[in-house]
N, C-alpha and C positions, 0 to 999 in steps of 0.2 A: 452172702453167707446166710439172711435172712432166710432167704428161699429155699438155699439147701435143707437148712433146718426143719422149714414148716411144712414145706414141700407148695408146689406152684400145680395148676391145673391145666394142659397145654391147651390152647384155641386149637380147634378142630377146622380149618378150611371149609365153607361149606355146609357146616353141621348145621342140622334142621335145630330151630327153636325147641323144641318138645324136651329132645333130647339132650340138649344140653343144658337147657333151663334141669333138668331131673338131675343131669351128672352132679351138678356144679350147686344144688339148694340143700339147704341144713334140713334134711329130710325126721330128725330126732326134733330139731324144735315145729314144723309143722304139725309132726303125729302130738306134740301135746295140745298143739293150740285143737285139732280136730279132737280130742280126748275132754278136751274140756268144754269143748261144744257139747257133746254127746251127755256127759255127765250135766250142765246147764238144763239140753231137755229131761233127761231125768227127773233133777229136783226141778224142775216145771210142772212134769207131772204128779208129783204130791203139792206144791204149792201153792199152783196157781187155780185149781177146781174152786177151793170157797170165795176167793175171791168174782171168779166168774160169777157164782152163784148170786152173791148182793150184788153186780150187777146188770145179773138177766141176762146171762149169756150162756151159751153150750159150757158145758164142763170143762174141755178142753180149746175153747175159744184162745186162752194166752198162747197155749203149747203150740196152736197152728200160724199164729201170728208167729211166736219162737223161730219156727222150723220157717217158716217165709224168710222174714229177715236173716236169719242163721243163713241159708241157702244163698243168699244175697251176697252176707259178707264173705260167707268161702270164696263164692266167685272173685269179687272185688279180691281177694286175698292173691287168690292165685293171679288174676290177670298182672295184679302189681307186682307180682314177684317175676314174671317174667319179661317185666323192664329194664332197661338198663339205667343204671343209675343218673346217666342226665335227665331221659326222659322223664322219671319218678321226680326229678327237682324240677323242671317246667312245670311238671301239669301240678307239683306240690303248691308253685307259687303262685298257679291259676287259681285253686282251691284253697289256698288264705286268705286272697286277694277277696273272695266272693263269701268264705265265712266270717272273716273282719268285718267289710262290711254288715254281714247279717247279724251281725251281735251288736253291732254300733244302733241299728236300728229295730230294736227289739222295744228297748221303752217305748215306744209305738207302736210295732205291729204286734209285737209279743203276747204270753197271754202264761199267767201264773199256773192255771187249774187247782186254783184254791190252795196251792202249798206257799203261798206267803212269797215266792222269790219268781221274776219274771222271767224263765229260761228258755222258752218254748215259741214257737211257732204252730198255731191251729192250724191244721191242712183237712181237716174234717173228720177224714179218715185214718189221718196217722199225725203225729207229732214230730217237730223237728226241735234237736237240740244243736244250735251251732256250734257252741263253745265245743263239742267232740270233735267235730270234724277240724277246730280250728288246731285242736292239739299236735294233730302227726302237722299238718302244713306249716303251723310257726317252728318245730323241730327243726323239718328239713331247711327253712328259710333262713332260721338263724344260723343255723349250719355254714349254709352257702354262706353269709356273711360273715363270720367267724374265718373260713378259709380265704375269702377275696382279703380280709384283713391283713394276711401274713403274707402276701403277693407283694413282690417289690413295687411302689405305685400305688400299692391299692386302697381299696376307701374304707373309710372308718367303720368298719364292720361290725366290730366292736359294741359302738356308739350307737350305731343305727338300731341294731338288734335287742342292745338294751330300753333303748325309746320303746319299741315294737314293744317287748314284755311289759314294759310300764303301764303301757297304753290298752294293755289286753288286759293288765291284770285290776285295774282301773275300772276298767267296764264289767267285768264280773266281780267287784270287790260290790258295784253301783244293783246288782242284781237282784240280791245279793248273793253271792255265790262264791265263797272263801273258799269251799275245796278244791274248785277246780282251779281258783285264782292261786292257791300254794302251787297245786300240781305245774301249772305252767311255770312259774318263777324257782321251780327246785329244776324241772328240764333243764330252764336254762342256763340257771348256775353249774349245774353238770359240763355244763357244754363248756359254759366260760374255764372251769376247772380243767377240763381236759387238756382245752387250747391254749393253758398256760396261764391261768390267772394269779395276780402274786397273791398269797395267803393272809398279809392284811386285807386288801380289799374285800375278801370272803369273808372276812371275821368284822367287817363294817357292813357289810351287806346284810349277815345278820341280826345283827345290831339294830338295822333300819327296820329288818321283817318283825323283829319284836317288837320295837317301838309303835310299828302300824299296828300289831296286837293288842296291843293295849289302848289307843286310839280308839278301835275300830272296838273295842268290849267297852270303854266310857261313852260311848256314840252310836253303837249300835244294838237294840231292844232283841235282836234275832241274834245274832253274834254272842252276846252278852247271856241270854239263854243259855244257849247249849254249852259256854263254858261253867257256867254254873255248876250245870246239870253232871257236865263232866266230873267237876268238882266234890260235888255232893257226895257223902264215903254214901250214904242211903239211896238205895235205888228206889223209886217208887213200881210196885209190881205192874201196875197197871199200865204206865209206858212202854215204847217200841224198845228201849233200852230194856227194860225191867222183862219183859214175855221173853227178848232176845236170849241172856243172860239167862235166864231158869230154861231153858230150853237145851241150849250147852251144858249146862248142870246134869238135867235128865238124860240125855244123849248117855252120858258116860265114853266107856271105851268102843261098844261097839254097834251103840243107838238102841230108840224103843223098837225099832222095826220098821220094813216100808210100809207105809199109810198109817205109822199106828201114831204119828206126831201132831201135838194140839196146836205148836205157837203157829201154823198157819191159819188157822179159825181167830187168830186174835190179830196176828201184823198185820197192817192193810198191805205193807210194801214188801211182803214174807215174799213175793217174787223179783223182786229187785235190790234193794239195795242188804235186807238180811235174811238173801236167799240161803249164806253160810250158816246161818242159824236151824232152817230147815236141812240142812244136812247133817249138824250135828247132831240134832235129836234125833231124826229118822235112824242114819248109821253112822252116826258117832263118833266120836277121834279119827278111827281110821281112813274116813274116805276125806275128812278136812287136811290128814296130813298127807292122802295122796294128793290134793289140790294145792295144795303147800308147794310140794314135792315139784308140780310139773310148773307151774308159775316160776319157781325157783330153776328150772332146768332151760326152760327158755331164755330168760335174762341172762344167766350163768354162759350157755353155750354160747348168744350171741355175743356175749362181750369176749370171752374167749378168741373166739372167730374174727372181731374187729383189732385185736392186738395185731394180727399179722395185716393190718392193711394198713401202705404207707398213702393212698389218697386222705386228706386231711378231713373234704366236704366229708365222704363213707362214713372216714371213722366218728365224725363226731355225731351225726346225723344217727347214723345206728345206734349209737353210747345214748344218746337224749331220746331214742323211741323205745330203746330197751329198758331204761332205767325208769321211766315216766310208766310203761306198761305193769313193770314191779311194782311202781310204788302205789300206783292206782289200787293193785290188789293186796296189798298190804295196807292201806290204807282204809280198804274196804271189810277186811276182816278184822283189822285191827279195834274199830268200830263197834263192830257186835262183842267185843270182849271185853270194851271200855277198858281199852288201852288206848285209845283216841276219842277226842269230842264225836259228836255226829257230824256228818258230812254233807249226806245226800250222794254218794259215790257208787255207780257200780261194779260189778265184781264181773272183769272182760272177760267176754262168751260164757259165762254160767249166769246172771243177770239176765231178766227178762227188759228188752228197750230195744229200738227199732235203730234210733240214734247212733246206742253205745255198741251195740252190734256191728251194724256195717263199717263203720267209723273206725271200731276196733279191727276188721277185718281190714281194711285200708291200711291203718298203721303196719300189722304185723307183715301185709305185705311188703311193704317200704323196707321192714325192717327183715325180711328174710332176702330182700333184692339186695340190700347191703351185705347180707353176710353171705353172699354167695362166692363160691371160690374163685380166683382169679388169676392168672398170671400176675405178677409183682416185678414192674421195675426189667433190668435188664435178663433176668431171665426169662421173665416172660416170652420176651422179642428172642431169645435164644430159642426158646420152645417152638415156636411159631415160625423156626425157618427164618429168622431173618438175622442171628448171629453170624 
């Protein structure tokens, strides 16, 4: 009756890849995530010139990096979308396995670039950040373990995957790097939520995440900071909060104009993490609440789309790539409005990073291979000729 309802997508015998990767992909949630690439190099090209400029590079030096990696991640995006969902969890568990480790061994190889927190990898020519890439792979990982759990037999999935979050969120809390340590431990609780967590345990779970808040503000000098600062009703002008915040002011409804916006002469990071800043000032409310808009249309249609799938791995695995990719960019504008501490987070595909790009492009692949249509269950095998 499910299938009757939702309706089922028959397997075609034979049917070329191409083609049925296109019939069968949530073609409204890719056109945003391509919409918000485009709009990224946009406000690249008002944000990222002065920066170039202090440091002696072409004008558009970010923009052509932008468009490299951008280019990069569409690929990565599509190749992944036209996996099938086991494959996408092998190579996901290859790709944990290898950014785990590289976050475990970053106190050593790593290298701050003068921002106070060790996230990086020097490559010379480009930087690497793990923790992104480890985000969609512990999704999908914990997933699989999450479903092995509710298999008759099967191993503490559960257990195991919570260790896993422990131990990730551990090592970026050691970074220090609190937002992307939230971001993981909210995916997971999602996941745990889906697959049936009882509601005290979530309400002791929070319980522990505040208490580490508070911990981690008596203990930590960088921590303790930016809740301060959070805190503080007095913005000081001169900070990246302070330029951010009068920039949105000046925007109004429908900005000062293109190129005619100052807070990029003052953010150093006005291409990354408060690129939404430079959009509001240049064109104002309107273009922040179409980015609103399409972030909000992606998670929306995916989750939609995973209500009709009875694979357990699919649905949770999509539910924690979709929900983590929301809150990332909710988190990120939330930030420039000082509705949130600072973070260091970027805002996927309109952020300038090489990292958060392809990484981001990975996930959404994952996450457009799950929500692609499918036979379901015994209809399916009706559809396919073999009822």
């Amino acid at each position: 009756m499910t299938d009757m309802v939702y309706g089922a997508v028959p397997e075609r015998g034979g049917e070329p890849i191409l083609p049925k990767w296109w019939r069968t992909l949530d073609k409204w949630s890719m056109s945003c995530v391509l919409i918000l690439f485009g709009i990224g190099l946009l406000l690249g090209l008002a944000a990222s010139p002065p920066l170039a400029a202090r440091n002696g590079f072409d004008p558009f030096h970010y923009v052509q990096r932008q468009t490299f990696f951008g280019g990069l991640a569409i690929v990565a995006m599509l190749l992944t979308s036209m996996m099938s969902p086991t494959l996408v969890r092998r190579l996901a568990v290859l790709g944990f396995l290898g950014a785990f480790v590289s976050l475990a061994l970053l106190p050593v190889f790593g290298t701050d670039f003068g921002k106070g927190a060790v996230r990086w990898y020097s490559l010379g020519f480009a930087s690497v950040q793990p923790s992104e890439f480890l985000k969609p792979g512990f999704m999908v990982v914990a997933a699989w373990l999450f479903a092995a759990a509710q298999e008759i037999n099967g191993p503490p999935g559960r257990l195991w995957s919570f260790s896993l979050c422990m131990a990730i969120v551990l090592m970026l809390v050691m970074q220090p790097d609190f937002g992307q340590a939230c971001l993981v431990l909210f995916g997971w609780g999602v996941m745990y939520f889906v697959a049936g967590a009882p509601m005290l345990l979530l309400v002791l779970m929070a319980g522990v995440v505040v208490l580490g808040g508070m911990v981690a503000y008596s203990n930590s000098e960088h921590f303790a900071r930016r809740i301060d600062g959070f805190l503080n009703p007095d913005v000081d002008p001169t900070t990246q909060l302070g330029y951010a915040t009068n920039a949105i002011r000046e925007g109004g409804l429908f900005g000062v104009g293109v190129g005619e916006g100052q807070v990029k002469w003052s953010l150093p990071d006005a291409h990354t993490d408060f690129i939404i800043a430079v959009a509001a000032e240049e064109y104002g409310l309107v273009l922040v609440l179409i980015i609103i808009a399409l972030y909000a249309s992606i998670v929306v249609r995916s989750l939609l789309r995973l209500m009709r799938e009875r694979d357990m791995f699919i649905r949770l695995a999509g539910t924690g790539l979709a929900c983590t990719f929301g809150v990332q960019a909710m988190i990120n504008m939330g930030v420039a409005v000082r509705l949130l501490p600072a973070k260091g987070m970027t805002l996927p595909f309109v952020s300038y990073g090489g990292s958060s790009l392809i990484a981001g492009g990975i996930a959404v692949g994952m996450l457009l291979c799950f929500t692609r249509s499918r036979p379901q269950g015994e209809l399916g095998d009706l559809l396919r000729g073999r009822g």
